[in-house]
N, C-alpha and C positions, 0 to 999 in steps of 0.2 A: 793766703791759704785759709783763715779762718773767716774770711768774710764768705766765700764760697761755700763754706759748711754753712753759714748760716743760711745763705739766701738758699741752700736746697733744703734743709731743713723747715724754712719757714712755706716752701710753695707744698712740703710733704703735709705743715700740718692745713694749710690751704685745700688741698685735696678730701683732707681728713676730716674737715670740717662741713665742706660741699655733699660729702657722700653723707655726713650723719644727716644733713641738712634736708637731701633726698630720702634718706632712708624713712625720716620721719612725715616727709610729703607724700612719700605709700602708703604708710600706717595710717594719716590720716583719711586718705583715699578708701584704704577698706573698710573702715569700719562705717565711712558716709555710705558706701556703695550698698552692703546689703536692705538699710532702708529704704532707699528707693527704688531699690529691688522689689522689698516686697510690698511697699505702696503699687507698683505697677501690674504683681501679679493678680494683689486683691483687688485692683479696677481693673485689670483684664476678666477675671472671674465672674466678676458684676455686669460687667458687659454682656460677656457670655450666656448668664444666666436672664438678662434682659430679650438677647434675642432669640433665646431660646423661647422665651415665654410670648412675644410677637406671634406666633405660628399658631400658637390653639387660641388665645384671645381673639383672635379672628374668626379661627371656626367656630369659636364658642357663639361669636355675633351675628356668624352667619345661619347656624341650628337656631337661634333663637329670632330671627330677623322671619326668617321662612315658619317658622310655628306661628309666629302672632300674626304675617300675612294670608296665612291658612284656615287660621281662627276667623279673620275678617271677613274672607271672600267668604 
């Protein structure tokens, strides 16, 4: 009879041990998670802001490509 208490006792603190075990491998998980969060939003940003600026740099090359060809002829 008292070897049975033990052996379920000992698999309860088994359990109890796995779950703090997990609990703690979440905790680690969030608080990694939001910096590379928001590493990826500030390089999404930057991106954005990159090819946003692609579209008038062009036309800026292209008013100024056609003035100094105008100047020429």
């Amino acid at each position: 009879m008292l070897l049975p208490d033990m052996l379920r006792k000992s698999k309860q603190a088994g359990r109890i041990a796995m779950q703090a075990g997990l609990a703690m491998k979440q905790l680690n998980n969030r608080t990694t998670l939001p910096i590379s969060k928001d590493t990826f939003i500030t390089l999404f940003l930057i991106l954005i802001l990159v090819l946003m600026f692609f579209p008038l740099m062009v036309t800026f090359n292209d008013i100024l490509t056609r003035i100094v060809v105008n100047l020429v002829i």
